[in-house]
C-alpha positions in Angstrom: 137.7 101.9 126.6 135.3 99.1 125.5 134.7 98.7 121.8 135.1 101.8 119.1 134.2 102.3 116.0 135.6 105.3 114.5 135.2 107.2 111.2 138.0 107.9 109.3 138.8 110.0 106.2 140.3 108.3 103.2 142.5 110.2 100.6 140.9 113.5 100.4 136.8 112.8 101.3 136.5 109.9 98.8 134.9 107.7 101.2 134.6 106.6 104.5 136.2 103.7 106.0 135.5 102.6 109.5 138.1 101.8 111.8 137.5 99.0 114.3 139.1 99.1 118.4 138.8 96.8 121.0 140.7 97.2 123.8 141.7 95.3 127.2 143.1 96.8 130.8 146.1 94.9 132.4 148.7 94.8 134.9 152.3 93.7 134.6 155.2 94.5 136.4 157.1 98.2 136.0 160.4 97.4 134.5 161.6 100.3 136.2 160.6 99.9 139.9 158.6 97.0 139.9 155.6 98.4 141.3 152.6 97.8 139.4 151.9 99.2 136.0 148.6 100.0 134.4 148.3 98.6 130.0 145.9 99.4 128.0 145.9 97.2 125.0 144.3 98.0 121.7 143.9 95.5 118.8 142.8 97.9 116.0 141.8 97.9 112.1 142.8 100.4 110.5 143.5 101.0 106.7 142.9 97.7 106.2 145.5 96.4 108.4 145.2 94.9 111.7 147.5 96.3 114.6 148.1 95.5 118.6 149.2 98.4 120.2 150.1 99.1 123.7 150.3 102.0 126.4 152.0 101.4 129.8 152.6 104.1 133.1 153.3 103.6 136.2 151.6 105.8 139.1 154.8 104.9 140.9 158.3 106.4 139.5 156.3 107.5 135.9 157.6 105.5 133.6 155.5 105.4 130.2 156.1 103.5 127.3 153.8 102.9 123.9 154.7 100.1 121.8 153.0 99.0 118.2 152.9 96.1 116.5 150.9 93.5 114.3 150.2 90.3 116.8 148.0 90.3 119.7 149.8 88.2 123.1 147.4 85.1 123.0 146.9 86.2 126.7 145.4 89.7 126.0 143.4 87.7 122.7 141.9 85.8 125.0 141.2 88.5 127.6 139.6 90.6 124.8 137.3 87.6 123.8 136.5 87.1 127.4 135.9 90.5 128.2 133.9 91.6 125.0 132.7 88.0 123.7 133.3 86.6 120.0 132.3 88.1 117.0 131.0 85.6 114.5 132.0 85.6 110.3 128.7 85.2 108.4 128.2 84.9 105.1 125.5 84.4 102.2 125.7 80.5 101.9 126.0 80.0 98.0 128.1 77.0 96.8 129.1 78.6 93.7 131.6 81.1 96.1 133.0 78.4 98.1 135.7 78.0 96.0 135.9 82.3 95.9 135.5 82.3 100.0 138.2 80.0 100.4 140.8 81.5 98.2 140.1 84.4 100.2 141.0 82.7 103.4 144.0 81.0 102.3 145.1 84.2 101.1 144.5 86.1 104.6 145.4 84.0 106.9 148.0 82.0 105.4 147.0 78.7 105.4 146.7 75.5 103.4 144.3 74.2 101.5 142.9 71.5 104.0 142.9 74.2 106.7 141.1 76.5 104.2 138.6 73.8 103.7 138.0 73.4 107.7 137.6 76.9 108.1 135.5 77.2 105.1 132.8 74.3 106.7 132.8 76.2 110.3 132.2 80.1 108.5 129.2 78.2 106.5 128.1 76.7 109.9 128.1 80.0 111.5 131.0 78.8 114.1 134.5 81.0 112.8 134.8 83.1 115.5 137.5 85.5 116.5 138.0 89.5 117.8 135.7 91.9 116.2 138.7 93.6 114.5 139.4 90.1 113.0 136.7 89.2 112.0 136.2 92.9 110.3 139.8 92.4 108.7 138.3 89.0 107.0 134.3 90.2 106.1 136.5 93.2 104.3 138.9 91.1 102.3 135.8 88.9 101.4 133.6 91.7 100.4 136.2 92.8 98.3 136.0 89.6 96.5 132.4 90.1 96.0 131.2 87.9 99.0 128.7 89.4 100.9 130.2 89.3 104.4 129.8 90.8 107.9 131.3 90.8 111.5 128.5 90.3 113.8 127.9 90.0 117.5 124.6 88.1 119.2 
């Protein structure tokens, strides 16, 4: 499946907002028969949240399952960031929005203020790194603020 950007409609034709997929390919054990069973895992951004979602069959007895949620395995994280490689937060270096970029974080990903303040240094630096959907999920939040900010791959 690889990396996906789709367009999708919001409301009725206001605007556009992309939707951002990456996805990983795994094996685990059918709880069925225990032969082997091919997942697909998706960690998706879509109207402006971030989901993990997975699809399971097994070429053995058939069994198929499709489960959703909000928090990607740290297993299939890593996996994704292995397979498909980080995606980097930049943004316009301005001290004035420091305080502005790390409200933003604290709010997002629900941390202190020290953390906020380490996080803040290594997105300045150019090292915050994560999953392309998560690092979408955070330029969004701090465009939205007014920060100019962008996921980005090498």
């Amino acid at each position: 499946m690889g990396d996906l950007v789709v367009q999708r409609r919001l409301g009725w034709g206001v605007g556009l907002e992309q939707a951002v997929f990456e996805s990983v390919r795994y094996s685990a054990v059918c709880q069925d028969c225990d032969a082997e069973l091919e997942c697909w895992g998706v960690q998706a951004l879509v109207d402006g949240r971030l989901r993990w979602d997975v699809e399971s069959t097994c070429s053995a007895c058939g069994f198929a399952v499709a489960v959703c949620g909000d928090t990607v395995p740290a297993e299939r994280r890593d996996q994704m960031l292995f397979e498909h490689g980080p995606a980097w937060l930049k943004v316009s270096p301005s001290p004035a929005k420091s305080v502005d970029i790390m409200r933003v974080l604290r709010a997002e990903l629900g941390i202190d203020l020290m953390n906020a303040r380490a996080v803040l240094r290594r997105v300045l630096d150019g090292d915050y790194s994560g999953t392309l959907p998560e690092m979408e999920y955070l330029a969004r939040a701090l465009r939205k603020s007014g920060i100019p900010a962008a996921a980005t791959r090498p």
